[in-house]
N, C-alpha and C positions, 0 to 999 in steps of 0.2 A: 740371347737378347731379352726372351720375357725375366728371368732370374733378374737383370739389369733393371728394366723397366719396375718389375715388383718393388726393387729397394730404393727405387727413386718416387714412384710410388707411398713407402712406409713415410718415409720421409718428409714428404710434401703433405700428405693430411693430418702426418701430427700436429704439422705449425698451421694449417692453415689458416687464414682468419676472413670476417666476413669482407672486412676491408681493403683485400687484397687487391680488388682491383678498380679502387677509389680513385676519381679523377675531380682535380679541381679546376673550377672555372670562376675566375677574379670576376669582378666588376671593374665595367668599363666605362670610362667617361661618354659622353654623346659629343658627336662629330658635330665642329661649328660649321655655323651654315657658310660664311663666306673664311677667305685664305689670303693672301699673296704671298706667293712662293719665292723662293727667294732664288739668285740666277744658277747657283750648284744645280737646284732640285728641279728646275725648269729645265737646264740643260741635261739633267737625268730622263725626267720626259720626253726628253724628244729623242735620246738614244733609243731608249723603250720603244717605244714607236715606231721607231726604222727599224727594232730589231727582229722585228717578227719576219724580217724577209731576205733575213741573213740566215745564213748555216754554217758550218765549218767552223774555220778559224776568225772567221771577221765576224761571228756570233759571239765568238768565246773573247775576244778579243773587244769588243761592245758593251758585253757586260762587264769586263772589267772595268773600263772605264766607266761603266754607272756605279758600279762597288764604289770606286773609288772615291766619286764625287759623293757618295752619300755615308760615306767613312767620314768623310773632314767636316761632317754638319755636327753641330751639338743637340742631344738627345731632345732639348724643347724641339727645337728648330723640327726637326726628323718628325717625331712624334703629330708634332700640329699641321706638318708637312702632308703625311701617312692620312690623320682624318679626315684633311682636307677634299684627297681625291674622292671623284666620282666611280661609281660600280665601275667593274671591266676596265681601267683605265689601267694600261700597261705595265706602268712603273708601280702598283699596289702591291703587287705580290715582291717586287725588290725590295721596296721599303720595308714593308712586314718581314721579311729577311732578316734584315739588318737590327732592325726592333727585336726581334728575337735573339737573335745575339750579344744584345746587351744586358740582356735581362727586363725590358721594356715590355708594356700589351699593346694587343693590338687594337686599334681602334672598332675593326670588324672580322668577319672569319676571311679568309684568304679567296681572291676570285676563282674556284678551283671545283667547286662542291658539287658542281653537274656531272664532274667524265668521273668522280667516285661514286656518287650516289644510284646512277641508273644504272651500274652493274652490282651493287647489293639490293636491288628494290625487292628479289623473290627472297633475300633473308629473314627467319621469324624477326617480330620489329624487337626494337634492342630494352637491354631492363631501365629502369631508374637512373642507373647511372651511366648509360651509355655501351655498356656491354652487350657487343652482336657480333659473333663469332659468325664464319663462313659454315657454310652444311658440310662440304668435304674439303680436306686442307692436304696440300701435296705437299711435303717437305722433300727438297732438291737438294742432296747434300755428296760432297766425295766419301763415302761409304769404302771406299777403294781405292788404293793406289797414294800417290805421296801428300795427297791434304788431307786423308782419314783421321792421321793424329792432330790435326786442328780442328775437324766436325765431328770429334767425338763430343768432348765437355759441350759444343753449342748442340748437339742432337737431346744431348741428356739434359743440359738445360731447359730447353724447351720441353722436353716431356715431363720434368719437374716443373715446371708451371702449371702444362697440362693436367696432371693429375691433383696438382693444388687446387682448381678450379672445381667448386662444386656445382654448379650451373648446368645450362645446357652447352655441348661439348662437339665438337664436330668431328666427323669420321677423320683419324689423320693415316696418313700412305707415306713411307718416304720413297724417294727413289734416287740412284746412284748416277752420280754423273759422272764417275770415276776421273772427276779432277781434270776434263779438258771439256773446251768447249763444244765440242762434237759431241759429247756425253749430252753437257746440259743440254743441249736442242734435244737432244734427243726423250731426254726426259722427263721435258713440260710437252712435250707432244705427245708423251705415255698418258701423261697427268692430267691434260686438255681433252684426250678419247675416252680417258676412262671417269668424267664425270666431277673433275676437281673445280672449286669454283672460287679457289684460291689459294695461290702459289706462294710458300715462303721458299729461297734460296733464287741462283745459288750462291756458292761463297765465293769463287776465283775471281778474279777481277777480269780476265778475259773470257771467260762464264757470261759474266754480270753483260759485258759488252755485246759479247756474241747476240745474245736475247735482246738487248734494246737495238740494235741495228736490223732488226725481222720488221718487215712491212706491215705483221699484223700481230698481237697479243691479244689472242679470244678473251685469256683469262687475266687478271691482273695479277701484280706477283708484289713481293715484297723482298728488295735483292738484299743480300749481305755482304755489300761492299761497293764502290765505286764505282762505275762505267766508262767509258771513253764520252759517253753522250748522257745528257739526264733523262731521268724515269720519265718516261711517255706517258701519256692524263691517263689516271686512273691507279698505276702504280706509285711504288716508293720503295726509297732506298735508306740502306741503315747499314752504318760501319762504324768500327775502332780506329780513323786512322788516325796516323800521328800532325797531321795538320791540325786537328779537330784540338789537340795537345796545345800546338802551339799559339791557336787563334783564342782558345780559353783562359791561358798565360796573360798574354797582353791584355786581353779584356780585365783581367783580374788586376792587371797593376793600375793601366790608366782611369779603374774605378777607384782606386785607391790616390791617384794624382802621383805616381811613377812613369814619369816620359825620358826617363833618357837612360836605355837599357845598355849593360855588358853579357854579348853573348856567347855559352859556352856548350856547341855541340861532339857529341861524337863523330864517327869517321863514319859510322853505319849509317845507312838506309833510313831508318828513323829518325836517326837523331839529327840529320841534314833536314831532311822534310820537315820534320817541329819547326826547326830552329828558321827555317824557308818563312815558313807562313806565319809565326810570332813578328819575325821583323817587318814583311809585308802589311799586316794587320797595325803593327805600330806604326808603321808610315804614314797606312790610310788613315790614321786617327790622331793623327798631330802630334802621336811622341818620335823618337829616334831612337836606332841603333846605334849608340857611340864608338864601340869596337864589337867584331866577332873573334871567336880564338877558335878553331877546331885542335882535339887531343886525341887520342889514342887511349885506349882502354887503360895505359898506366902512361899514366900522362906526361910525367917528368915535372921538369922547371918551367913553370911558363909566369914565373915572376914580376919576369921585371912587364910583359906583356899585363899582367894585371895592375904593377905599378902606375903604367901609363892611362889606363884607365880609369882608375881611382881619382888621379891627376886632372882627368876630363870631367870630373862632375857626376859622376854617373849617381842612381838615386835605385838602383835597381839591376839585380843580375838573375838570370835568365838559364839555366842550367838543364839542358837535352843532352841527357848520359844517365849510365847507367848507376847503381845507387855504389857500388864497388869503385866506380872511377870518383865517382862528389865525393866519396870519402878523402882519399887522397887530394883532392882542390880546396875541400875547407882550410886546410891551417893556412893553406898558402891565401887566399883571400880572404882569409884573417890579417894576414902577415902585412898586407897591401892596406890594411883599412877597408875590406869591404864586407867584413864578419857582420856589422850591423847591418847591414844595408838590409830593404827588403830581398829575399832570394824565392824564385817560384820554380820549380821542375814540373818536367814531363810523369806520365806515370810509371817510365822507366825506373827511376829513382828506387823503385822497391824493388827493381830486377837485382840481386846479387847481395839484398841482406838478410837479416834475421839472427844474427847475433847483438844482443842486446851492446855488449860492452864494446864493439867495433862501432857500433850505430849511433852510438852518441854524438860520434862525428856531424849527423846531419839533423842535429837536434835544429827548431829555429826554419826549415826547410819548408816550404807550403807545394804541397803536386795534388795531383787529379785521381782521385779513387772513383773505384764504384760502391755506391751507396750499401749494397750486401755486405763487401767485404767488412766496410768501416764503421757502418752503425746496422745494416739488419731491415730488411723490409717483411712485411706482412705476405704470407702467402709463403715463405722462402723456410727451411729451418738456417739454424745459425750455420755461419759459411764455416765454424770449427768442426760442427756437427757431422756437414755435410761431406767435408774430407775426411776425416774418419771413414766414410763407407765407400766413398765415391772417388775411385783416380782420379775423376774427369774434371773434381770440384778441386783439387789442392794445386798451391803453388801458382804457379803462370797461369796454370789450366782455369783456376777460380775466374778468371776476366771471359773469358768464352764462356765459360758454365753460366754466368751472367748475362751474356750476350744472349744467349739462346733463348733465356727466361724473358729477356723484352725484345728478343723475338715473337716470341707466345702472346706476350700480351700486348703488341702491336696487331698479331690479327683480329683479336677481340674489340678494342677500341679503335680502331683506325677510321670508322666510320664515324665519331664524333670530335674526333683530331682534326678530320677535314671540315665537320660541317659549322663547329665552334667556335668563336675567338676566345686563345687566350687559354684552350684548353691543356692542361698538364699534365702526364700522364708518369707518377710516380715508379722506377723502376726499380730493378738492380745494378745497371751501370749508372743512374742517374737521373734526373726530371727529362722526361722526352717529351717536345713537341714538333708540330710538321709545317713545313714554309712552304710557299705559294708554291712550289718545284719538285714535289715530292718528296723531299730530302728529310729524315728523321732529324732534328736537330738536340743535341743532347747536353745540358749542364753537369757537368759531373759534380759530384761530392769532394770535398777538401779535409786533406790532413794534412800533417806535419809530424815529425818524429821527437818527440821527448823521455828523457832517461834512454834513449837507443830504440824504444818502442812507438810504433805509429798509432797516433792519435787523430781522432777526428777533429776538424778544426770547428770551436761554437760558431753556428748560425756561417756553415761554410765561407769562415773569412769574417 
């Protein structure tokens, strides 16, 4: 492991740079003093409201219907909405949600700043730019057992940040949850005795659950991956999932005035889920799903299925699969007339290519990278460089090796994520910032493949 850490180490301080852990903060307009709210966002108010005294399913079920209602408002509306409210008022931190989602600022920092700020008050105060690292960091990872081969590249990631970082640096510990959640309890109670004063992991989704279902979190933590329940005040959570894929999709088209999608997922796990939360997201936001088609990894004919679509008007196709199966569906929606259309993918799309003269097929395609792979951040060396030395950085692994690296540099700025509005914190998967809920929210980076090779797209889109 130190042989490991050394080369990840050389690594990281040859590129490092001063900038590496630059965060911008926009200018915001000033909240007018008076409003009238319009009946959507009044009736969102008043779910808000009731909902503090809900739990379960009629919680989760609550906010959707406020999602909903403030999906169908347009961006002034939302925006002038958002400024209008008073401190602490329920529905503030929804709205700033949703404004984050569009790529919108916020009018103010999110109601949230007290249950993060009075558990880092014994941290040295942070530099210039908002950098304030914890004194000792416990990294909770499966070290062991069947997700070791997924928490290696994010272990190595994050310790390539680490050693990027020339600043002050805090003691880091990992410890092994060996991939079930009996582990992780076990872990952060290792981690919690021995002095930790903030927790990154763990990764398992029933990990992540186990912990936020405890009556009490001495320490806060930062999960890596989704809960059954949201991060309790103080923590936050950050993940890759594939809804994140498909809610990014639809935002990217309806910014473009693409409302009536054709959509084409895979049979798998992912590519259900994208394909889930792309057409929910275009509902709440006034476009349609005109048809869906599920394929199989070799798809076959599904022709005359695209014929009818083409037929409906569509203005826009929607493609959750992998980049091996989009190969074989381009001629065919070519064939249909929908070769021009705009077409967006998941970040699947890069699963299954690299042959330049096979790839030409998905020249024209726009999906979701992380900012490393496709253009290079500060602090990082180049993601060619890094495979070369690193298993953990090449291929599929490069997206976790990523992950890990804003991992690392969410414990460092997390403290002016929350206290901030509007604050963005430049990554390796992409611009992170954090909504009223703890939740990391993440813009990725855009490419598109030309000549058979992936390109970044200018000014992402």
């Amino acid at each position: 492991m130190e042989m490991r850490f050394a080369r990840i180490l050389t690594l990281a301080l040859a590129t490092a740079l001063a900038g590496a852990g630059c965060v911008s903060t926009p200018t915001v307009e000033k909240t007018p003093k008076s409003h009238a709210f319009s009946a959507d966002f009044e009736s969102a108010r008043t779910l808000a409201a009731q909902g503090a005294q809900l739990s379960g399913a009629a919680r989760t079920a609550n906010d959707a219907q406020i999602e909903a209602l403030l999906s169908g408002m347009d961006n002034a509306s939302l925006s002038s909405g958002a400024a209008a409210l008073p401190a602490g008022d329920p529905l503030y931190n929804y709205a700033g949600r949703a404004l984050l989602r569009r790529g919108l600022p916020l009018p103010r920092p999110f109601d949230n700043a007290q249950a993060w700020t009075s558990q880092t008050a014994a941290r040295p105060a942070a530099d210039s730019d908002g950098y304030r690292p914890p004194v000792k960091l416990a990294v909770l990872l499966p070290l062991t057992g069947s997700l070791a081969k997924a928490a290696a590249p994010v272990r190595d990631g994050l310790m390539a940040g680490y050693y990027g970082e020339t600043r002050r640096r805090p003691q880091v510990q990992f410890y092994d949850t060996s991939g079930n959640a009996t582990g992780a309890l076990s872990a952060y109670q290792r981690a919690v005795a021995e002095g930790a004063d903030y927790v990154v992991g763990p990764l398992g989704q029933d990990q992540v659950s186990a912990l936020f279902q405890q009556a009490q979190l001495p320490v806060p933590l930062l999960v890596l991956n989704r809960g059954n329940n949201p991060p309790p005040p103080g923590s936050a959570g950050f993940s890759l999932a594939p809804e994140d894929d498909g809610v990014a999709a639809a935002e990217y088209l309806l910014a473009r005035e693409r409302g009536k999608a054709l959509v084409i997922h895979g049979l798998d796990d992912n590519g259900r889920r994208a394909a889930g939360s792309f057409e929910e997201r275009m509902k709440q936001r006034g476009g349609s799903v005109v048809s869906t088609i599920s394929v199989a990894d070799e798809p076959g004919d599904i022709s005359a299925a695209l014929t009818s679509a083409a037929q409906a008007g569509v203005d826009a196709v929607f493609l959750s699969v992998k980049g091996s199966t989009a190969r074989a569906l381009t001629p065919q929606l070519a064939f249909a007339g929908l070769g021009a259309k705009t077409r967006v993918a998941t970040s699947q799309l890069s699963s299954g290519t690299g042959k330049a003269e096979d790839d030409t097929a998905l020249d024209g395609i726009i999906f979701p990278t992380e900012t490393w792979t496709s253009r290079g951040v500060a602090g990082l060396p180049a993601a060619s460089v890094a495979a070369e030395q690193l298993p953990t950085a090449r291929g599929p692994a490069a997206r976790l090796f990523a992950f890990g690296h804003d991992a690392w540099l969410l414990t460092g700025y997390m403290d002016k994520l929350v206290t901030a509005a509007n604050t963005r914190l430049p990554g390796a998967t992409g611009t992170l910032q954090l909504d009223g809920f703890g939740n990391v929210v993440r813009s990725p980076s855009w490419s598109t493949f030309m000549g058979g090779y992936t390109t970044p797209v200018a000014n992402d889109g």
